[in-house]
C-alpha positions in Angstrom: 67.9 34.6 -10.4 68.0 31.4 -13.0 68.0 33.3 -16.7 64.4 31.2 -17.1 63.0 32.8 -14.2 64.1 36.7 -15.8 62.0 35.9 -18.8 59.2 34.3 -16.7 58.8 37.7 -14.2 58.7 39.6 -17.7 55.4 37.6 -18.5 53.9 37.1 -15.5 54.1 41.4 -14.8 52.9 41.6 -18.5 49.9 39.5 -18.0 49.2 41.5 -14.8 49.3 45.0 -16.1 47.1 43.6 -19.0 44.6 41.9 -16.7 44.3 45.0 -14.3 43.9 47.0 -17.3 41.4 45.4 -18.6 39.5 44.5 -15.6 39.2 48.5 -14.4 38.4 49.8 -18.0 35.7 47.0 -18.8 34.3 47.1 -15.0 33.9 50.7 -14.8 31.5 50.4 -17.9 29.6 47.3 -16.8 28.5 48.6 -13.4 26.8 51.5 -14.6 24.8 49.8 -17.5 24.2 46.5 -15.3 23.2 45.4 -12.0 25.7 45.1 -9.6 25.5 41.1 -9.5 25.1 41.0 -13.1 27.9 43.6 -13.2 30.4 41.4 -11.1 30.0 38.1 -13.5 29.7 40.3 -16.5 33.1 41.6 -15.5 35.1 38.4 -14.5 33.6 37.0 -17.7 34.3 40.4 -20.3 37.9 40.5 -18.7 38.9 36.6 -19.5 37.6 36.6 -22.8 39.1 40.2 -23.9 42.8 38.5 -22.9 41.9 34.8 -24.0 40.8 35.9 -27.3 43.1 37.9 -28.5 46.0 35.6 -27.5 44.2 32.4 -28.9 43.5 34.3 -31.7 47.2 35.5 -32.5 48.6 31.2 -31.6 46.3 30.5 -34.5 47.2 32.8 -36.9 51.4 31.7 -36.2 50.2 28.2 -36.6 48.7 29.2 -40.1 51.4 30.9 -41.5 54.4 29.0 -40.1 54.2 26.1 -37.1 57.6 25.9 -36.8 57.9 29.2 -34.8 57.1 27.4 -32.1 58.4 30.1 -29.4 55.1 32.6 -30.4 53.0 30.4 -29.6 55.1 29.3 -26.0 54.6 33.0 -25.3 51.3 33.0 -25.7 50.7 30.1 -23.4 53.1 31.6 -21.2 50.7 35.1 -20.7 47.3 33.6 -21.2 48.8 30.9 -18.3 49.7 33.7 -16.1 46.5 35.7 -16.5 44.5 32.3 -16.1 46.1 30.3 -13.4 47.0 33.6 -11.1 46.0 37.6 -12.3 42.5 36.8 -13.4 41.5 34.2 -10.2 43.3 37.2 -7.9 40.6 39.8 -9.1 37.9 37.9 -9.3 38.3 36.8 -5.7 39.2 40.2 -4.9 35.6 41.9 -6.7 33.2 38.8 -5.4 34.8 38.2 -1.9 32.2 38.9 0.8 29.5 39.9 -1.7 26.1 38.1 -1.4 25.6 35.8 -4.1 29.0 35.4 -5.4 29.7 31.8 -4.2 30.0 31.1 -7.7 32.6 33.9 -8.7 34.8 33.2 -5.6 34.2 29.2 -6.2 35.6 30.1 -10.0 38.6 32.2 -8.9 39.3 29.8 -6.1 39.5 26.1 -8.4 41.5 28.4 -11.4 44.4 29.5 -8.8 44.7 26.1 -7.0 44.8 23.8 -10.7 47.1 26.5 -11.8 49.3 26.0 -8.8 49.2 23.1 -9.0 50.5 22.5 -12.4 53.4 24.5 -11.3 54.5 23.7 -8.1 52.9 19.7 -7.9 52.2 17.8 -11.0 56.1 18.7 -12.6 57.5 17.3 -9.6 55.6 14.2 -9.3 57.3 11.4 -11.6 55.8 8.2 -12.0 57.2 4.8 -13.6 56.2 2.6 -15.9 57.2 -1.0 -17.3 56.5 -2.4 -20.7 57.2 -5.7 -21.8 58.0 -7.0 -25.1 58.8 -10.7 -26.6 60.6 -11.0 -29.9 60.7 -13.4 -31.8 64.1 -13.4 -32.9 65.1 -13.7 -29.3 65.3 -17.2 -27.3 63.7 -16.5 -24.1 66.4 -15.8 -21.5 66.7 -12.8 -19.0 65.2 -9.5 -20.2 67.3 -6.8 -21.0 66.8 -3.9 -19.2 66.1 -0.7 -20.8 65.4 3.0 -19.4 64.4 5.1 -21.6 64.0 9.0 -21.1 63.7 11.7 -22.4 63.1 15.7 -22.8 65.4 16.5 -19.9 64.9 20.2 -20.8 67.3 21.6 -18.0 67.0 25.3 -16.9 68.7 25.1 -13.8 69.4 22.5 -11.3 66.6 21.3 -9.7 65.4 18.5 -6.9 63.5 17.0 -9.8 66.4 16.0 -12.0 68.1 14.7 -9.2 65.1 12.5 -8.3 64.9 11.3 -11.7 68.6 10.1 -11.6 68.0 8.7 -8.2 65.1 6.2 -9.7 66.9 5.9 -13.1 69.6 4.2 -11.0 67.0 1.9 -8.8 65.5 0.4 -12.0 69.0 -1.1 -12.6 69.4 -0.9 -16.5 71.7 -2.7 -18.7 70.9 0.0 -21.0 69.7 3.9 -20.5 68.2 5.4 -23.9 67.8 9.3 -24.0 65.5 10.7 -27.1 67.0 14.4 -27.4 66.1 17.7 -26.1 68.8 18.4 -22.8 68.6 22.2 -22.5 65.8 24.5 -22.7 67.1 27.7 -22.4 67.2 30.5 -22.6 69.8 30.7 -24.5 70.9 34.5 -24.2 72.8 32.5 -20.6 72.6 28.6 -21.3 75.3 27.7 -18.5 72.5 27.3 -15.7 70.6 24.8 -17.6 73.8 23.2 -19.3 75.3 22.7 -16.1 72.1 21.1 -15.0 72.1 18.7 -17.7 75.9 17.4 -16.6 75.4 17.0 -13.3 72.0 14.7 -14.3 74.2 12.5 -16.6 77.0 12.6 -13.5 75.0 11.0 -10.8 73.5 8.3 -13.5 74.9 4.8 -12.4 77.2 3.7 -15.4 74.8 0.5 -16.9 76.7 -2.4 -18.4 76.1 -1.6 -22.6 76.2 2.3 -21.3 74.2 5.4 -22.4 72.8 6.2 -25.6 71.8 9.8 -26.8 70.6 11.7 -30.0 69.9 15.0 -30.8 66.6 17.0 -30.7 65.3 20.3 -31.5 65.5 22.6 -28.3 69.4 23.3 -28.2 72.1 24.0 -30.8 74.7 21.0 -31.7 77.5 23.6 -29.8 75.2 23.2 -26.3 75.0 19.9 -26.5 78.3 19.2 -27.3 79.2 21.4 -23.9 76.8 19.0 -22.7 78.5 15.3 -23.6 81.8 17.1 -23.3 84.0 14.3 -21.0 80.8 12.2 -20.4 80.9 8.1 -21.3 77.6 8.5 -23.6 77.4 7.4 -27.1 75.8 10.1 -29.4 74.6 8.9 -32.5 73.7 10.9 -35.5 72.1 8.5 -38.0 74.9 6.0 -36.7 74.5 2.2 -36.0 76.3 0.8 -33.0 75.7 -3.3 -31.9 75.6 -5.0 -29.1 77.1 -8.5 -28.2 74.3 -10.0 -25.3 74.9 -13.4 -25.1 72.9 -16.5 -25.4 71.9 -15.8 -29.3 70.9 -12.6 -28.7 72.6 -9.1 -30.7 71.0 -6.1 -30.3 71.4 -3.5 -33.2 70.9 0.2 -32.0 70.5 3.7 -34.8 70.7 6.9 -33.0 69.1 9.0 -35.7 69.1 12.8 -36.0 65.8 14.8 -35.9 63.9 15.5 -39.1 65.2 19.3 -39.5 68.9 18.4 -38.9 69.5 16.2 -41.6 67.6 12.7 -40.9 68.9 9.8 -43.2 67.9 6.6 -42.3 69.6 5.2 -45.6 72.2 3.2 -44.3 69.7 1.4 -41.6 68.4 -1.3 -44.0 66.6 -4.6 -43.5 68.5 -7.6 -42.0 66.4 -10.8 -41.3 69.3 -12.5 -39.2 68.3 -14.9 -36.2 69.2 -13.1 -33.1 69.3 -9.9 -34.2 67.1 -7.3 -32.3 67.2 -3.7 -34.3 66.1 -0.6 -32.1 66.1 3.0 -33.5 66.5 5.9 -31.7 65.2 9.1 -32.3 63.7 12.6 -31.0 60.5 12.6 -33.2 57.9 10.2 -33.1 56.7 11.1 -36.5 59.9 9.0 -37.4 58.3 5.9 -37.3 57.0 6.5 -41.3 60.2 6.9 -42.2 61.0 3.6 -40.7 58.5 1.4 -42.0 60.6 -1.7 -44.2 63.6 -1.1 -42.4 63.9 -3.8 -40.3 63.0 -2.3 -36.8 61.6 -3.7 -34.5 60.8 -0.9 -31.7 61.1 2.7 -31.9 61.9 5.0 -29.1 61.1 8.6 -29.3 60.6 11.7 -26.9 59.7 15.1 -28.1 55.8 15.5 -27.2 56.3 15.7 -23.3 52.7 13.6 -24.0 50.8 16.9 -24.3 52.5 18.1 -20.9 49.3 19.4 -20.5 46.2 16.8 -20.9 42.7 18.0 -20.3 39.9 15.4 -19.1 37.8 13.0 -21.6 40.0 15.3 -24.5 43.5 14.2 -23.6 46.5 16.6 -24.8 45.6 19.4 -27.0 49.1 20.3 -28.3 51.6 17.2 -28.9 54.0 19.1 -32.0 53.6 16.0 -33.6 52.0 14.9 -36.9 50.8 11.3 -35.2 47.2 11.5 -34.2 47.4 12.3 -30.2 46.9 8.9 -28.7 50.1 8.7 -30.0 51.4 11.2 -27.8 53.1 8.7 -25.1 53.0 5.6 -24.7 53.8 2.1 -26.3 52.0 1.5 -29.5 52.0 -0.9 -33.1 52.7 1.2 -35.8 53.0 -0.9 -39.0 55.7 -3.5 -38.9 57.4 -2.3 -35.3 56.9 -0.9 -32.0 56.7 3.0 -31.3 57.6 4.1 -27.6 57.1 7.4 -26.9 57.9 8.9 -23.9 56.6 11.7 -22.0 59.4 13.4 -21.0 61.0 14.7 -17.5 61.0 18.1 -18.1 59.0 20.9 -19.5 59.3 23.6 -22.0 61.4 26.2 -21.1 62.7 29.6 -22.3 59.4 31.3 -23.6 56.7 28.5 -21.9 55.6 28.3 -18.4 57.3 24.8 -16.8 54.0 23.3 -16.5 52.0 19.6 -16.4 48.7 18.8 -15.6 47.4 15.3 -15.8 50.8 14.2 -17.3 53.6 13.9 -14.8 57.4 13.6 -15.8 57.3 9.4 -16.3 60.1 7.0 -16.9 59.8 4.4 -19.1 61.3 0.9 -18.1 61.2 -1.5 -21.1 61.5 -5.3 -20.2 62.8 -6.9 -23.8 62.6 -10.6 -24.3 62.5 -13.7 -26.8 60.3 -16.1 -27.8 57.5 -14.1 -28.7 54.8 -14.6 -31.8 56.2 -13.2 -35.1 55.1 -9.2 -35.1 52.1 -8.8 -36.9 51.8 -5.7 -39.5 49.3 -3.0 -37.8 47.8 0.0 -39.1 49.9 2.5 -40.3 47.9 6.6 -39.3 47.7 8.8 -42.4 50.4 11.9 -42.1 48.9 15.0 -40.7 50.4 18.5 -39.5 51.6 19.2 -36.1 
């Protein structure tokens, strides 16, 4: 059994001893002081909220005194998932199931279980494309340069996903492959499944003609990901600059930059107004892009929000880990004087979180850059927040 799927079974039997728990001391009580149809909703009601308020309770109180411990907060998700999406529908099914007038109970139990399943087993599996086109006008107009960008691989053990991700990676034929950080999720007591995973992905990518471009992120140590790269033709940058020759007027300038907490210096990227110069940066945060501003870039790529991984309808994604407001969460946007690409990720959390999406499959981003576009106009820059 993966190492992932050891802490997982830990959960998911926590989440059911609590549910039954609850569930027989809070129903014993309700049926005597209520009627037994009031008694049944009364006890599928009593039991979710004495698990969901606690839990939401205690993610709010780690938020307030310190968001970057991140990995209370997965665990939480991870048991108020498994009591959701699976434990609570069981019993409920189990207490209304061929009782009169419980359509509603069992018609509950029955949509929790299946959109839970189907965040698990469906949605993480089903990757979609999508192709952005940009004109620049430092650019003359000639072919468009070809570039994947990806991100949040997030390996815990090899998978059919990865491998279908390489597989359409490969069909979009880049002359460029950009990856925004975060290779590994853990856990980290064994990291060989997942680091083994995360090779083998980078193996069966088709080499592209100007190569493969990586930076770091936040989910494994610099010694993992150095296991990672070790003997693979990437280039890792770590607030490093590295330029590319295209032909017909056009250079493209590329900084790799590391994430925020590992040392960011964006110091030596400074402003170059030169015709035929492109200047991307690379990084794992989208929050970034303030740091950019007057720098000379033209388009930011960044990874690190998975786009919410979970989005809910006409709210979008509740938790992004960003400070950008959450339409920002994936996507190509204007952010003052450049481009911000965000992407949302292959992969999922790992470790502590349940390896879940809803309503924000694993996407790869194909970005179509050309010439002889209008001069970028200077957009609105959003105010800094917390994540």
């Amino acid at each position: 059994m993966l190492p992932y799927l050891q802490v997982q079974s830990c959960y998911v039997l926590g989440a059911g001893v609590a549910t039954l728990a609850v569930d027989r001391w809070l129903g014993a009580r309700l049926e005597r002081a209520s009627a037994p149809r009031l008694g049944r909703t009364m006890r599928a009601l009593g039991t979710l909220l004495a698990l969901a308020l606690p839990l939401a309770g205690w993610m709010l109180l780690v938020r307030a005194l310190d968001h970057s411990h991140t990995k209370y907060q997965f665990a939480s998700i991870a048991l108020g998932y498994y009591v959701a999406a699976f434990w609570w529908p069981l019993v409920t099914i189990a207490h209304a199931w061929r009782r009169p007038r419980a359509v509603a109970l069992v018609s509950c139990g029955v949509l929790a279980l299946a959109g839970g399943q189907y965040a698990l087993w469906i949605e993480p599996d089903r990757i979609v494309t999508a192709t952005h086109e940009l004109a620049f006008a430092q650019w003359p107009r000639a072919e468009p340069l070809r570039v994947v960008h990806i991100s949040d691989l997030q390996t815990v053990g090899e998978c059919q996903r990865e491998r279908d991700a390489a597989r359409i990676v490969n069909q979009l034929a880049p002359d460029l492959i950009v990856v925004t950080g975060d290779y590994v999720a853990g856990p980290f007591f064994d990291a060989e499944p997942g680091i083994a995973a995360a090779r083998r992905f980078f193996q069966e990518l088709s080499k592209p003609r100007l190569g493969i471009v990586c930076v770091d992120g936040h989910c494994e140590s610099e010694r993992v990901r150095g296991r990672v790269f070790e003997g693979l033709d990437v280039v890792y940058l770590r607030n490093e600059t590295v330029q590319f020759e295209l032909g017909s007027g056009r250079r493209l300038r590329v900084f790799g930059a590391k994430t925020l907490n590992l040392g960011f210096d964006a110091t030596s990227l400074v402003r170059r107004d030169d015709p035929g110069l492109v200047t991307l940066a690379v990084s794992h945060e989208p929050d970034v892009s303030w740091e950019l501003e007057g720098r000379g870039v033209d388009l930011h790529l960044a990874g690190h929000t998975h786009g919410g991984q979970i989005a809910l309808p006409f709210v979008g994604a509740p938790f992004t880990l960003s400070a950008l407001p959450r339409h920002f969460a994936r996507g190509l946007h204007e952010f003052g004087d450049h481009w911000l690409h965000v992407s949302a990720g292959i992969g999922m959390e790992g470790n502590h979180a349940p390896r879940i999406r809803f309503l924000c499959p694993p996407q790869i981003d194909l970005l179509l850059l050309d010439g002889g576009g209008p001069p970028k106009q200077r957009a609105e820059v959003p105010p800094k927040g917390r994540p």
